[in-house]
C-alpha positions in Angstrom: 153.2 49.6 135.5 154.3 47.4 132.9 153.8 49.3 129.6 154.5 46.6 126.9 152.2 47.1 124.4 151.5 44.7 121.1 148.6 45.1 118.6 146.2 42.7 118.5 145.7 43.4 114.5 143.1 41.1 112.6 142.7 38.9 115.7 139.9 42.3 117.0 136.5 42.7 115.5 135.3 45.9 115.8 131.9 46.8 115.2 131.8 50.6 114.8 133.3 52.4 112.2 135.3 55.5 113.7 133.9 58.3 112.7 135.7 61.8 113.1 134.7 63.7 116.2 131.5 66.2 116.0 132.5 69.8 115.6 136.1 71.1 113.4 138.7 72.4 116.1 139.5 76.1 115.4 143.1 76.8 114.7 143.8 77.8 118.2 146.5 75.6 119.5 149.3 76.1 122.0 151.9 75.8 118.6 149.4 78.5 117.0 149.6 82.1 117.4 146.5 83.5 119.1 145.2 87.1 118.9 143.1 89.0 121.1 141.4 91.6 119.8 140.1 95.1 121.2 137.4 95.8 117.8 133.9 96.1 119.5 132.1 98.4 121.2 131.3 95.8 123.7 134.7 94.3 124.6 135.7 98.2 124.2 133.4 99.3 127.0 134.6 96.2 129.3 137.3 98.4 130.2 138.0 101.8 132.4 137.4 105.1 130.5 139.1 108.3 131.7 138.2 110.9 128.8 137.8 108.6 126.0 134.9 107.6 124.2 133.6 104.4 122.4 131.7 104.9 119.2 129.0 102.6 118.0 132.2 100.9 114.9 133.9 100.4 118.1 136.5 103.4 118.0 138.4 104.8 121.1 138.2 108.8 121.0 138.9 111.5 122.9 135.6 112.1 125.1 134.4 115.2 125.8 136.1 117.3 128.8 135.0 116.5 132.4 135.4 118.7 134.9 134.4 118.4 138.5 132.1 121.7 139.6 130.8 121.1 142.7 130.8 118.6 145.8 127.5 118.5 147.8 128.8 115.9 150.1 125.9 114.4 149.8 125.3 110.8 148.9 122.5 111.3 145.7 121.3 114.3 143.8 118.1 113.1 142.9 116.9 116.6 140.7 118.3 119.3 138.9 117.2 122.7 137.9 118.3 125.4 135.9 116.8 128.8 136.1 116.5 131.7 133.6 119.9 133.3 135.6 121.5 130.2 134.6 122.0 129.3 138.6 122.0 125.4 138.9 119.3 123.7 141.9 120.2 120.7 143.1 118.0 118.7 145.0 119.8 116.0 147.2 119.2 113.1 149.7 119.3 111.7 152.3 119.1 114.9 154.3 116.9 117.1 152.4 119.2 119.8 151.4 118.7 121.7 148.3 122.0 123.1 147.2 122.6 126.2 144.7 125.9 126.5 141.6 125.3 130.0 140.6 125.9 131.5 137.0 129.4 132.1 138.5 130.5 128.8 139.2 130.3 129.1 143.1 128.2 126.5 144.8 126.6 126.3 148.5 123.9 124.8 150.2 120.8 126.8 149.5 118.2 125.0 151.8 117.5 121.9 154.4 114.0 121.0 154.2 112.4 118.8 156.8 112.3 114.9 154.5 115.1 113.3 153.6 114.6 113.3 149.4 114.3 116.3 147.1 112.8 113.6 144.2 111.3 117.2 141.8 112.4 120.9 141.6 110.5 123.5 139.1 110.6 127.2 138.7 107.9 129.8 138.2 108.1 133.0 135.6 109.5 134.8 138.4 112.4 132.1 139.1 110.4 130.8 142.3 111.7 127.4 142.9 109.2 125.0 144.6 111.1 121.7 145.9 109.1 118.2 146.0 109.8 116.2 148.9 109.6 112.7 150.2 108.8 110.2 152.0 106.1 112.5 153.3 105.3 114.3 149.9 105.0 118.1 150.3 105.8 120.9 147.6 108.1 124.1 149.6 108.2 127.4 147.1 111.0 129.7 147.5 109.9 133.3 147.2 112.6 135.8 147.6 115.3 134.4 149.8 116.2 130.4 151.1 113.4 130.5 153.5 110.9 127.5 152.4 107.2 128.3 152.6 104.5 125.4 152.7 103.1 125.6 149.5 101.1 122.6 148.8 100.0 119.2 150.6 98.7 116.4 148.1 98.3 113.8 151.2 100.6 111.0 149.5 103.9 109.6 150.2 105.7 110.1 147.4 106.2 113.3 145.0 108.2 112.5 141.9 107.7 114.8 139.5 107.0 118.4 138.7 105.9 120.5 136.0 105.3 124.1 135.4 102.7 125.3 132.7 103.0 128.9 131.1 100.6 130.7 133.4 102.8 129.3 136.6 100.4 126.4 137.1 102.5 123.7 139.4 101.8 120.2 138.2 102.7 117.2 140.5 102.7 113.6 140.0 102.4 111.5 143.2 102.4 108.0 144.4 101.3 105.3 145.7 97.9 106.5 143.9 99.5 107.7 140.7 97.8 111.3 140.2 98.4 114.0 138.9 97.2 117.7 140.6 97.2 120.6 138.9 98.0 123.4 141.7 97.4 127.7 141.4 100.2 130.1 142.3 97.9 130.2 145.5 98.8 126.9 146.5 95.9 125.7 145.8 95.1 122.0 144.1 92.7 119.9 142.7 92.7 116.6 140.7 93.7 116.9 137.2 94.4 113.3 136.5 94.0 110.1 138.3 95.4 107.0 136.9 95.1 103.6 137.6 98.8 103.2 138.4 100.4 103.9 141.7 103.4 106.5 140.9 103.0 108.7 137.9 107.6 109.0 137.8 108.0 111.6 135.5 105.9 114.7 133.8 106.8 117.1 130.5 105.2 119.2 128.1 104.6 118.3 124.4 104.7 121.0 122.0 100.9 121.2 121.9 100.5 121.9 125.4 99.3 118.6 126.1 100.9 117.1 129.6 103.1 114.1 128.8 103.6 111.4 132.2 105.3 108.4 132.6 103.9 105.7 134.8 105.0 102.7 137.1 104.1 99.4 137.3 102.6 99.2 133.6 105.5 101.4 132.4 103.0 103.8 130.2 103.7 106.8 128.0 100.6 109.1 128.6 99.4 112.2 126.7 96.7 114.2 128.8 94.9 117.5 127.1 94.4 120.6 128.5 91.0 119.4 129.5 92.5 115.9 131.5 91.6 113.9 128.8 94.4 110.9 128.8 95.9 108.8 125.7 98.0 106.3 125.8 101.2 106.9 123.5 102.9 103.9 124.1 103.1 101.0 126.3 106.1 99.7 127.5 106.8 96.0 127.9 109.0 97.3 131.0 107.5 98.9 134.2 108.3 102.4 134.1 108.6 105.3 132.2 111.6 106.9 133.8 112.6 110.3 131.7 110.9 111.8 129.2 112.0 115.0 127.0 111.1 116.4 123.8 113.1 117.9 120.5 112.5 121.4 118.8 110.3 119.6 116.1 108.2 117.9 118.8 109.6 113.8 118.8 109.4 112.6 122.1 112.6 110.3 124.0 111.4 107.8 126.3 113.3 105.9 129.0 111.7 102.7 130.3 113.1 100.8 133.3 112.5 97.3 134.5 112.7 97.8 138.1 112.8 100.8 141.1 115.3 103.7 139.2 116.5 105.5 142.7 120.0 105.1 142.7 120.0 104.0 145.9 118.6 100.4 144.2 120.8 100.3 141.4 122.1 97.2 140.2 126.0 97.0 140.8 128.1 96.8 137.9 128.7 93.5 136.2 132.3 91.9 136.8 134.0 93.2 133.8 136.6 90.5 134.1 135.6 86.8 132.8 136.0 83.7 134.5 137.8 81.9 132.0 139.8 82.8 128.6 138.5 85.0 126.2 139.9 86.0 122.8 137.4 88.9 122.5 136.4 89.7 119.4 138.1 88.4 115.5 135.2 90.4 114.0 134.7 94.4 113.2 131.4 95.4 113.5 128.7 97.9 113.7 125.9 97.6 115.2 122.4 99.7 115.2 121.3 99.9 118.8 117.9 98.9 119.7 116.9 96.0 118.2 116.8 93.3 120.9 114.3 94.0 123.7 115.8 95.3 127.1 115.7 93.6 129.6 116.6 96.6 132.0 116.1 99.6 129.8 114.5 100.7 126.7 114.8 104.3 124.8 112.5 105.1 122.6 112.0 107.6 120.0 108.2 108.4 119.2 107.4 111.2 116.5 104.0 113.8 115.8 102.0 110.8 114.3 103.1 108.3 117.3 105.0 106.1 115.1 107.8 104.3 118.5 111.4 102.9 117.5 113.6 101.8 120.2 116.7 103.4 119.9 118.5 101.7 122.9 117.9 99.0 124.7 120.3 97.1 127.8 119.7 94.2 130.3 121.7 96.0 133.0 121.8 99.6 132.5 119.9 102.2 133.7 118.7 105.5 132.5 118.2 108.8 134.6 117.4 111.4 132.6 117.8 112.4 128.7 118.8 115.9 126.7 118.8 115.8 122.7 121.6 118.4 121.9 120.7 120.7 118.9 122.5 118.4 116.2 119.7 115.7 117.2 122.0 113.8 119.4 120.2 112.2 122.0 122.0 112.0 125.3 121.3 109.3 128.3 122.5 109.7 131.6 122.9 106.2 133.0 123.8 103.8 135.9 125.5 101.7 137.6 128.9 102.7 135.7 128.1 106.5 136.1 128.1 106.5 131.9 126.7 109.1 129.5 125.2 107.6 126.4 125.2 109.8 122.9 122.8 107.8 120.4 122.4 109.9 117.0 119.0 109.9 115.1 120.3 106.7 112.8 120.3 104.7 116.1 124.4 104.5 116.3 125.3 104.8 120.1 128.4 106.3 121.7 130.1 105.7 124.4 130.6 109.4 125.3 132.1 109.3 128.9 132.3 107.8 131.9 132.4 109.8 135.0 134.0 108.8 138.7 131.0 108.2 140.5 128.2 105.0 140.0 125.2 107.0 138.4 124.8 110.0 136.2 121.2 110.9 137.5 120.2 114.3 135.6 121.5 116.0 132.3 121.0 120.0 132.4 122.0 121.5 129.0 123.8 125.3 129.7 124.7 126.6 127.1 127.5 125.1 125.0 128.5 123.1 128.3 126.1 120.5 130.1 125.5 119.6 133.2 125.9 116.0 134.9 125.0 115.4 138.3 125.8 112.1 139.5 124.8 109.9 142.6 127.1 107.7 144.8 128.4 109.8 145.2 126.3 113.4 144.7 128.8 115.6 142.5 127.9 117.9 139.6 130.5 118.1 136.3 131.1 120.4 133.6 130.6 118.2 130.3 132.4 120.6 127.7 131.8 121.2 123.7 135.6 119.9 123.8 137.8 116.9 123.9 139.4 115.7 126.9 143.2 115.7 127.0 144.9 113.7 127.7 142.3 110.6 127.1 143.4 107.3 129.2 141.7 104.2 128.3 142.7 100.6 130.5 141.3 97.6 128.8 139.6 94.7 130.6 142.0 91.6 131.9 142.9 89.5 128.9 143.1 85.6 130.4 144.9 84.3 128.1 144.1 80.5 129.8 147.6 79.7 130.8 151.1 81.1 131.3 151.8 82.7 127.6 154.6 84.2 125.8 152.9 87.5 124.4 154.0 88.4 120.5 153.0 91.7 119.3 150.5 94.7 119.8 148.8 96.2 116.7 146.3 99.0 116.3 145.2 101.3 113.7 145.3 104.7 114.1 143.0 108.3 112.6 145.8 110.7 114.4 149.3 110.1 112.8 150.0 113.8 113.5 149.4 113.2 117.2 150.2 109.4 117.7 148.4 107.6 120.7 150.6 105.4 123.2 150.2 102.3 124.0 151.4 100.5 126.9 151.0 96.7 128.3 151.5 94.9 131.9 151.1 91.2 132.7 150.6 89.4 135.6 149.6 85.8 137.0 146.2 86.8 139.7 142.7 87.7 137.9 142.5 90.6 139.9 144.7 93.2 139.4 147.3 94.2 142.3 150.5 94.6 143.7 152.2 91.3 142.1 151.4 92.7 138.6 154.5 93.8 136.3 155.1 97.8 135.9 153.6 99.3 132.6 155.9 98.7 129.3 155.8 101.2 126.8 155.0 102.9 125.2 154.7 101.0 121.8 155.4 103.1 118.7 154.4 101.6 115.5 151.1 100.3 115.0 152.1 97.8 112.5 153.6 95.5 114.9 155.2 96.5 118.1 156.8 93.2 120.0 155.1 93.2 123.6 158.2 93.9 126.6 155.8 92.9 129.5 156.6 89.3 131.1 155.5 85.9 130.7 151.8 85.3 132.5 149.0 84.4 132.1 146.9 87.5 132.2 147.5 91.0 130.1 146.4 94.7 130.6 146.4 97.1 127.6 146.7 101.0 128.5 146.0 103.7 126.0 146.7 107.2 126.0 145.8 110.2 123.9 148.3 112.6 123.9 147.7 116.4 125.3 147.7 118.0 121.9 145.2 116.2 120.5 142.9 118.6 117.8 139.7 119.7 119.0 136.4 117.9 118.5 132.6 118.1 119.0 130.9 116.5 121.4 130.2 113.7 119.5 132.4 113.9 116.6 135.7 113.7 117.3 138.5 113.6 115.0 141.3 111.5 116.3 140.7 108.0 116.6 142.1 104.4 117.8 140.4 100.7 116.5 141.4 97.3 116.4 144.0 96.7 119.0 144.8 93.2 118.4 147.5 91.1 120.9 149.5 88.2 119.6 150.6 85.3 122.1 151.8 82.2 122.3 150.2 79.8 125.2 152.8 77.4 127.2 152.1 74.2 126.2 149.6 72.0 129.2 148.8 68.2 128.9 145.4 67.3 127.7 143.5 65.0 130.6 141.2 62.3 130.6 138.3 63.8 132.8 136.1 60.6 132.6 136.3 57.1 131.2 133.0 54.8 131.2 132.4 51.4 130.9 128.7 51.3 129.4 126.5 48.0 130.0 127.0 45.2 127.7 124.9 45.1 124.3 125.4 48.8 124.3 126.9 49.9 121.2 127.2 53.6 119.5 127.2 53.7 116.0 127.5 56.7 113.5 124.6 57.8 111.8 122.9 57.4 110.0 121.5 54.4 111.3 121.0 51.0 108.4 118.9 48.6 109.2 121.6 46.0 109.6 122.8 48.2 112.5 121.4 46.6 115.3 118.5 44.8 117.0 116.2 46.4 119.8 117.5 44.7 123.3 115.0 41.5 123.8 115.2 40.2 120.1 113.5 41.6 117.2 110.2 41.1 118.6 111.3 42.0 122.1 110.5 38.4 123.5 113.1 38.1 126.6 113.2 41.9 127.0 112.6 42.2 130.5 114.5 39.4 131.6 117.3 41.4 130.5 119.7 43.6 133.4 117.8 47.1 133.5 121.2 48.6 132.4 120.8 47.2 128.9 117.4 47.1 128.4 117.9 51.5 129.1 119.8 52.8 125.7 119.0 56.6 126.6 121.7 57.2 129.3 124.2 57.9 129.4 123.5 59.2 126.4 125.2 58.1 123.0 128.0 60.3 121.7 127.9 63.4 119.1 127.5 61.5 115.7 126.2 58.0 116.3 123.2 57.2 117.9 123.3 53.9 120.6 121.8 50.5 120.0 121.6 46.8 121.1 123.8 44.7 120.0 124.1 41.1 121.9 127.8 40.5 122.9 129.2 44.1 122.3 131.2 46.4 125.0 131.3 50.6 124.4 133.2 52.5 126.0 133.0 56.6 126.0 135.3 59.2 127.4 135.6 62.8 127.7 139.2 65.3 128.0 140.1 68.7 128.0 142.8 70.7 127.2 143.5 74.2 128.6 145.3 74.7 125.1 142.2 74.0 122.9 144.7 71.8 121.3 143.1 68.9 118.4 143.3 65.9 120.8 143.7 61.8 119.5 143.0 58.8 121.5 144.6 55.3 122.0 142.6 52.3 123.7 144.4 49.7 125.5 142.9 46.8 127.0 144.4 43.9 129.4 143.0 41.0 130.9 142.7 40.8 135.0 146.0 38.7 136.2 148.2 39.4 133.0 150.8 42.2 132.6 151.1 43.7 128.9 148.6 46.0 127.9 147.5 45.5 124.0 146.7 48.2 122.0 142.8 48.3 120.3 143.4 51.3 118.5 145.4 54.5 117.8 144.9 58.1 116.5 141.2 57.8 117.4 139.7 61.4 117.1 135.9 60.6 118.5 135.6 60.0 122.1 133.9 56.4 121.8 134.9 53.1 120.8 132.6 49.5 120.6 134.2 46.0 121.2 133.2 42.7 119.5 133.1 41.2 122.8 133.6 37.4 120.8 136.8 38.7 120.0 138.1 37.7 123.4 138.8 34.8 125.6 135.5 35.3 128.6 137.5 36.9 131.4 137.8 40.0 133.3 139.2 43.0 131.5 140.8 46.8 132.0 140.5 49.5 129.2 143.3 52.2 129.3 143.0 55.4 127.2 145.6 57.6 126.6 145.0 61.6 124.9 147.7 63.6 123.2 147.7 66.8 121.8 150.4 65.9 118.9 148.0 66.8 116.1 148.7 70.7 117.4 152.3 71.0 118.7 155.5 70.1 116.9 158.1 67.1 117.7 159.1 66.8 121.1 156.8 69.1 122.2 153.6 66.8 122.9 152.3 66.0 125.6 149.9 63.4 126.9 148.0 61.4 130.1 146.1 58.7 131.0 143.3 57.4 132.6 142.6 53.3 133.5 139.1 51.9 133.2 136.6 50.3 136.1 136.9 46.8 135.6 134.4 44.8 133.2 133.3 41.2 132.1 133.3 39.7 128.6 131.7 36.4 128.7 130.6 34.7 125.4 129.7 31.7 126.4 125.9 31.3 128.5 124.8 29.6 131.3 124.7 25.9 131.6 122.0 24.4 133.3 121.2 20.5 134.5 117.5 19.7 134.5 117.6 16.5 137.0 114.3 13.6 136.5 111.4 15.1 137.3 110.0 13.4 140.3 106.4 13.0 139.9 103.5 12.4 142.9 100.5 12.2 141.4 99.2 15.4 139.8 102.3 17.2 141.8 106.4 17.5 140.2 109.0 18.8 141.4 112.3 19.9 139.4 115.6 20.3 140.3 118.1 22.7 138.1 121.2 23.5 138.8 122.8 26.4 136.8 126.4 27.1 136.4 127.5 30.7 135.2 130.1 31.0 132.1 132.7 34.2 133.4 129.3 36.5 134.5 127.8 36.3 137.3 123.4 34.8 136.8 120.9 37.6 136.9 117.8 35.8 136.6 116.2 32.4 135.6 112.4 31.8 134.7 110.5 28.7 134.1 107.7 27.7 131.8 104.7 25.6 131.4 103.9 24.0 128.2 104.4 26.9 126.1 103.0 29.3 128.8 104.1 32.8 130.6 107.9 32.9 131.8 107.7 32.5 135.7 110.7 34.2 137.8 111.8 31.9 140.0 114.6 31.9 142.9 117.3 29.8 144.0 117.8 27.9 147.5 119.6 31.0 149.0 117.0 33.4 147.8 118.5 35.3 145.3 120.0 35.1 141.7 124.0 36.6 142.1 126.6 33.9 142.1 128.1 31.6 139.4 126.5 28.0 140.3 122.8 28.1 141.8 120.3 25.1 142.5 117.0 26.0 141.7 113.6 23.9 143.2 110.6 24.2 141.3 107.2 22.8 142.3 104.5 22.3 139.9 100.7 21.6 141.7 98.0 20.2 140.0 99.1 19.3 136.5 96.7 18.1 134.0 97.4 14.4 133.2 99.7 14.3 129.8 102.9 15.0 128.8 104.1 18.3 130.1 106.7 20.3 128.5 108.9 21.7 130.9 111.3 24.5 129.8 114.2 26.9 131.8 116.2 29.7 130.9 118.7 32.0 132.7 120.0 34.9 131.6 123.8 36.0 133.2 124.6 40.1 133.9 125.9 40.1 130.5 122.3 39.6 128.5 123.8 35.9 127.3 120.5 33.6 127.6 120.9 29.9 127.7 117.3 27.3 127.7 117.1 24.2 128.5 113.6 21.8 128.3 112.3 18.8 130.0 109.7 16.2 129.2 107.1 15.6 132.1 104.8 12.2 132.1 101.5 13.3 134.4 98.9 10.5 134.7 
């Protein structure tokens, strides 16, 4: 391609100012130094957690130590019990086996019961343990050995809950007609409460004595009194009141759930990796959980007077069960990342650990240790009054867009007695696996350590607390890590022209705001020849105009619009080129053009057939001899200034009948229409000898019936794909 270029100077018109391109690039170019940084709790909890914990100001801590008690080999643990011997129930599916951790640590399976589910335990005064079953919902008590006795048969699928009252009273909520019976330590039941929802999911006691339930579909917070009288203490906007439990001064924690809560319907995790680059976060900030709704959970926090805040809401997580510790902590036990939740009474929410399996599904507080049983699979932990050490954090897979140089890693640090190390590896796959560099590391001061791992596109941060880290609480731990920021420097990528269009003629953008010498509706100011018009032209709404200037109708004018991208967010500039069809040099329109549209005076040109070139660099962002650019070459277009002409021969008249011959020639469009009219009359479409309006010369035949005797005036026009409009007008003698 012959690249000769020569500016056409004063000799173009154009009719749009250029305005500057909507939106102020961010200094983020491929000459820039980027940073990614590690500050929220949010792109914190992106990543993999082995004994560290992410605090509401988006701090990595030690977590609390996890230890593994028990394997039931089971796939779920659905309920968990602990007696006044301090031995640990756990009931299980899908076999139906009740297994037992006594006070010693030792665990077994205690019982196999006929269903598959164990959804409810409860124990008696007397550490009886009655067992709820389902799909085929039956309550087994426990007397004096493993050997399951029939206790009671409420004739529903589904038993979800227990409760026991001080006199040994077994209460149990069923489904799929949500009641609640109220059965005697003979076995024997009757109807304490039945609701109008199908699965009452959940039952505890307030500190009044008064039954609390949670419901499904409507997701309702119930208080029933002694007597079976029902209140409502709150109505959830989700469908179901999962876990309930109550503090020492008698608040009550709610967990509301949008969908089924088994953990055998858990949602699956959300890809923790994104699809394209991501600097994370350049803010620090702490946030107060709770205040946007949830659209998959809600915890709430609802006091003597039945005053409700959310403390916690999520639109993919899902809560189990709940325990508030003795400092007022409140603890969730969630799904489908198997996390436990710490949210103190001023709504700030920790990240306190994350366990191996998918779902944490109960929370049994033993003294100063807890309990966790999980689901997927069904294994109970030790969740100590200690931290974990060591603490091993991986962070989610920085994509840095393209092939990068890294700079430095910094972080700030609460343990400079016990520094943390920090390690990095790189690679050039999304996914992590074998290709991936080896760990480099670790990095010793936090001011600035320069990054060893190799060129890629994609980075890995690993974190370690070391072994000797002091001792914490459970949820106040000493030792800290925030604000691990990256540095890197992205490999330079051309821009590209993604699309180039050539928009129909009249169409011209200009910025805004709009003057009233900007333009004229298409048709004329009154709109006269408006349909005789192309449909293109007559349509200014699409494509639409471009960001900054609105699009109007201006008779002879060409636009043209294009859109680029640059991996490198790099600030981009335009040249336009145009050459005429047959010659060789293209001549340059414009340079350094920063908006993505430019309008023609199409008089400015000789009527031909024309190519528009536009070329995009990214030199405004990267230094001398480091630029690069591309190109893209237009459809080709027509600029014709001159109209139709058109020959009007003699009218040949037979008596009250004429006929007309016209013969058009087109200027460098092709014709798109001609119409006729009678003394001042309606415009008449009329077609040519070969039936239809599309070359550059057409004859055109018009017959005219029954004329009133007079002088008739006879007139033509003919309007070329363009919008140009030529009329011509003839004198007809009737007698």
């Amino acid at each position: 391609m012959n690249q000769k270029t020569r500016s056409l100077g004063s000799v173009l018109r154009l009719l749009v100012p250029f305005a500057l391109a909507a939106g102020a690039a961010t200094l983020t170019q491929a000459s820039q130094t980027r940073w990614w940084s590690l500050s929220t709790q949010d792109e914190l909890a992106k990543g993999e957690l082995k004994g560290v914990s992410v605090t509401s100001d988006g701090k990595l801590v030690p977590a609390p130590a996890l230890d593994e008690v028990f394997d039931t080999g089971e796939a779920f643990i659905y309920s968990a019990l602990l007696d006044r011997r301090r031995n640990l129930y756990l009931g299980s599916g899908n076999n139906g086996k009740i297994f037992r951790i006594a006070a010693d640590g030792q665990g077994s399976e205690y019982a196999k019961l006929a269903d598959a589910g164990i959804f409810a335990l409860a124990t008696d005064s007397l550490d009886r343990l009655h067992a709820a079953t389902s799909p085929d919902g039956k309550v087994f008590r426990f007397d004096s050995s493993a050997a399951p006795q029939a206790f009671f048969d409420p004739g529903q699928k589904y038993i979800w809950s227990l409760a026991m009252d001080g006199s040994n009273n077994l209460y149990v909520g069923t489904g799929p007609r949500g009641r609640i019976y109220k059965v005697d330590t003979q076995g024997m039941g009757e109807v304490f409460y039945d609701s109008s929802e199908a699965h009452i999911m959940t039952l505890q006691w307030d500190l009044d004595g008064n039954l609390l339930a949670g419901t499904s579909p409507k997701g309702l917070l119930l208080r029933i009194t002694p007597a079976g009288r029902p209140s409502v203490v709150h109505d959830s906007p989700l469908a179901e009141i999962k876990a309930i439990t109550i503090d020492r001064y008698g608040n009550i924690f709610a967990a509301a759930l949008a969908s089924a809560s088994s953990p055998e319907t858990a949602p699956a995790p959300p890809d923790g990796n994104p699809s394209s680059k991501d600097e994370g976060s350049s803010e620090a900030r702490v946030e107060v959980a709770g205040v946007k709704p949830g659209k998959g959970l809600e915890i709430y926090r609802i006091d003597r007077q039945n005053m409700v805040e959310k403390l916690y809401s999520s639109d993919s997580e899902t809560a189990y069960s709940l325990l508030v510790r003795n400092d007022g902590n409140l603890l969730a036990a969630t799904g489908p990342k198997g996390r436990i939740l710490s949210i103190s009474p001023d709504r700030l929410v920790t990240l306190l650990l994350e366990t191996p399996e998918e779902q944490v599904t109960d929370l049994v507080a033993n003294g100063d240790k807890i309990y966790a049983a999980t689901s997927n699979l069904g294994k109970v932990f030790d969740v100590h009054n200690k931290p974990s050490s060591p603490g091993h954090y991986e962070s989610r897979v920085l994509d840095a867009g393209v092939t990068s140089r890294w700079g430095l890693i910094r972080w700030q640090s609460g343990s400079a007695d016990s520094p943390v190390r920090l390690y990095t590896r790189s690679g050039n796959t999304g996914e992590l696996d074998e290709t991936w560099g080896d760990w480099k590391g670790p990095y010793q001061d936090h001011r600035g350590s320069p990054i060893e791992s190799e060129t890629a596109r994609y980075l890995q941060i690993k974190l370690e607390f070391p072994a000797q880290g002091r001792s914490s609480s459970i949820t106040s731990p000493g030792q800290f890590v925030e604000q691990v920021a990256v540095s890197y420097l992205q490999s330079n990528v051309a821009p590209q022209i993604t699309s180039l269009t050539v928009h129909a003629p009249g169409k011209a953008f200009v910025p805004l705001p709009i003057t009233s010498s900007g333009g004229v509706p298409p048709g004329g100011p009154d709109g006269a020849h408006a349909r005789s018009l192309p449909l293109e032209m007559r349509n200014l709404n699409g494509p639409q105009p471009r960001p900054g200037s609105r699009a109007v109708f201006i008779p002879g004018s060409r636009s043209f619009s294009w859109q680029a991208r640059d991996a490198n967010d790099d600030d981009l500039t335009y040249s336009l080129l145009i050459r005429k069809q047959g010659e060789d040099t293209w001549n340059t329109l414009r340079e350094n053009l920063t908006q993505d549209y430019l309008t023609l005076d199409g008089a400015a040109f000789a009527d031909g057939t024309y190519t528009v070139k536009v070329t995009v660099s990214d030199r405004l962002s990267n230094p001398p001899g480091q630029a690069l650019q591309s190109e893209l070459v237009s459809k080709a277009f027509t600029i014709s200034n001159l109209g139709p002409r058109l020959e009007i021969s003699t009218p040949q008249a037979t008596g009250r009948d004429a006929s007309i011959q016209v013969t058009v020639q087109a200027g460098a469009a092709m014709l798109h229409q001609a119409e006729y009219q009678l003394d001042g009359g309606g415009w008449v479409i009329v077609l040519p000898e070969d039936g239809i309006t599309d070359g550059h010369m057409e004859i055109y035949a018009v017959q005219l019936r029954k004329l009133p005797p007079g002088d008739r005036v006879f007139s033509m026009r003919v309007i070329d794909r363009v919008g140009n409009i030529t009329t011509r007008r003839a004198v007809l003698r009737v007698r």
